[in-house]
N, C-alpha and C positions, 0 to 999 in steps of 0.2 A: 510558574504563575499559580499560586494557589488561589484558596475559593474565597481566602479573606481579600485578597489582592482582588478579584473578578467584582467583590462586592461593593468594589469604589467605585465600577464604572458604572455596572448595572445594578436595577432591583433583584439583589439574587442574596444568597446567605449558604455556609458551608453546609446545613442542614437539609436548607432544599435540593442542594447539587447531590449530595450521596446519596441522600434517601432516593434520588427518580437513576442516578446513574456508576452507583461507588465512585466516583471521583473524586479526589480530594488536592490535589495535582495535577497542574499538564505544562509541557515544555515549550516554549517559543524560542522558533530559529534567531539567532544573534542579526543585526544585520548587515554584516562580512558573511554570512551563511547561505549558503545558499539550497535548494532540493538534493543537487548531486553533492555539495560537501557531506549532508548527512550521509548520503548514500554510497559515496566513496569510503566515507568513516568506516559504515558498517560493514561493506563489501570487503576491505582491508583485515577488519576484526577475524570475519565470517573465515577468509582466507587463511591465514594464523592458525587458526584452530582447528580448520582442515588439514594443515600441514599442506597446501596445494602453494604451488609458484604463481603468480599471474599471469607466465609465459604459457601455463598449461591449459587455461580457458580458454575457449572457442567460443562462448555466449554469455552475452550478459542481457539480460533482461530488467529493465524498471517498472516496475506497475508503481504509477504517480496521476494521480489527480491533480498536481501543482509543478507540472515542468520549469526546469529552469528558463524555455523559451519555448513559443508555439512550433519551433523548428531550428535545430533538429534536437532528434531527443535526446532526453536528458542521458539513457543508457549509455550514448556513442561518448558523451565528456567523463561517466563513470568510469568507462573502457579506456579511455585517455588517461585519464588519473590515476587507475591502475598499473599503466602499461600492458593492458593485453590487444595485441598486435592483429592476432587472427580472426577470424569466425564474424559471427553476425553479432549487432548491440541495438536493440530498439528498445521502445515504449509500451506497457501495456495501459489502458486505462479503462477500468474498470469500478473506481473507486474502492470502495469499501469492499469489493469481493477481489479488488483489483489483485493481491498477492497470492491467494488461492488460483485466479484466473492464469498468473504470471509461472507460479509453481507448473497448474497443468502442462504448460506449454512446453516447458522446460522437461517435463519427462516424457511430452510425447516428441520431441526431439533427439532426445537420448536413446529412446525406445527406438525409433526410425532410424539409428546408427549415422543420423545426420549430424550429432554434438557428443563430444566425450565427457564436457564437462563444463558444466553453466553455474554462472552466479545470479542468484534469485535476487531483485531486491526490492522491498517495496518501501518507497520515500516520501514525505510528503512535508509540504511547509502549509498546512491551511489556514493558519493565523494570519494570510494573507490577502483571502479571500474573505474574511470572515465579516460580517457588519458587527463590532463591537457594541451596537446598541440594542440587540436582537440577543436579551436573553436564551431564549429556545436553543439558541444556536452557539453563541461565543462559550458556553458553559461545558461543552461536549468534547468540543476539537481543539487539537494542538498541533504541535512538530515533532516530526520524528523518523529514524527508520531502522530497519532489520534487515538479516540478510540468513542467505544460504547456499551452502557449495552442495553440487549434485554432482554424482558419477554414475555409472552402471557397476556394479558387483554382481559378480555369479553367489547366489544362495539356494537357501534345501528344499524351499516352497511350504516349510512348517510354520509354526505362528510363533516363533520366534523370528523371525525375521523380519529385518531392520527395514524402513526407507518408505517411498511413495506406493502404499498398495492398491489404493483404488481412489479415482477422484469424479467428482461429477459438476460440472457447470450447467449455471439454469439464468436465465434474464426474461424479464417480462417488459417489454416497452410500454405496456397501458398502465402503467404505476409511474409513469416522468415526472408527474407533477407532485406527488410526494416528497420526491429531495432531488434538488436542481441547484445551478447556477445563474442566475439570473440574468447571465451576459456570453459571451464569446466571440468568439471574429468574423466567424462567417454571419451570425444575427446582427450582434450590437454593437459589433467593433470594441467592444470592452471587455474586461476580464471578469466584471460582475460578483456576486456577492452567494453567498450559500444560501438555501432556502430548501425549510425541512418541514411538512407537516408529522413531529414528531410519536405522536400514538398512530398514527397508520403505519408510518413507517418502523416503528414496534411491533406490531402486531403480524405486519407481513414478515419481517423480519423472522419472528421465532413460527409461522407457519410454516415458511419455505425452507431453515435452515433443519428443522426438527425433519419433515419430509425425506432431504436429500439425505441425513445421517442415516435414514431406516434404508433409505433406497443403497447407498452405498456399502451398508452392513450384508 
């Protein structure tokens, strides 16, 4: 869906979308698609190019803001599509920190010598939730997902070396009303719609991310 295709539905134009966000493009799930199709896609790819079997994973992990159902999670049908047999499959949800959050988890797992070897994925369908009449918002998000295979490797501890070196998670609950859902099952019983006050949530954004890069260096 591009920005000239967004300008039929909304007051928006390709000029104002790039200039507040580079976007110029974003994808929407088919609908035969579902969160884990993308995320099987990717996880498949991910696996390929690892050279790793499915038989050899023990973890899958999903960070998704848009489960394929409130239960169970999306990870356990990833793990099924897969065919990985073994180990543990859940949800993260974190949203937008959601794959970072999903990553940690995933190497302090490995780290614990509790997983040999996990598949990261972070998936999400939010053209689903979106209110298409809510420039602010339908303008930003789309469908899509990524993936990654972790192992443990022995290395030399020098700054060539490869992989997860240092991660830091941060959440602040008194920033909720900044970017929410407007619904859920245990409030509204609905799935509800996205809702962002977008310069606050800019501005915290690059305060808190700037932060943890110095604190992690």
């Amino acid at each position: 869906m591009t920005n000239a295709d967004l300008a039929k539905i909304v007051d928006t134009s390709d000029e104002w979308i790039v200039e507040r966000s580079g976007i110029r493009q974003r994808h929407i799930a088919g609908d035969d698609e579902l969160t884990s199709t993308l995320g099987a896609a990717a996880a498949r790819q991910a696996l390929v190019r690892a050279g790793i079997d499915p038989v050899d994973i023990d973890l899958v992990i999903c960070a998704t803001a848009t489960p394929d159902r409130t239960f169970p999670a999306t990870a356990v049908k990833i793990q099924s599509e897969l065919g990985v047999t073994k180990g543990a499959a859940f949800d993260v949800q974190a949203v937008c920190s959601g794959f970072v959050y999903a990553l940690t988890i995933a190497d302090n797992f490995i780290k614990a010598g509790q997983s040999k070897r996990a598949v990261v994925i972070g998936a999400e369908t939010f053209s689903r939730i979106l209110d298409w009449k809510d420039r602010s918002t339908c303008v930003l998000f789309g469908d899509g997902a990524g993936a990654v295979v972790l192992e443990a490797q022995p290395q030399h501890g020098a700054r060539e070396d490869r992989g997860i070196l240092s991660t830091l998670i941060r959440s602040d609950g008194r920033f909720e009303e900044q970017l929410y859902v407007d619904g859920g099952p245990g409030s509204t019983k609905t799935v509800g719609h996205l809702r962002m006050n977008g310069r606050e949530v800019f501005r915290h954004a690059v305060q808190k991310i700037s932060g943890v890069i110095e604190e992690t260096l």
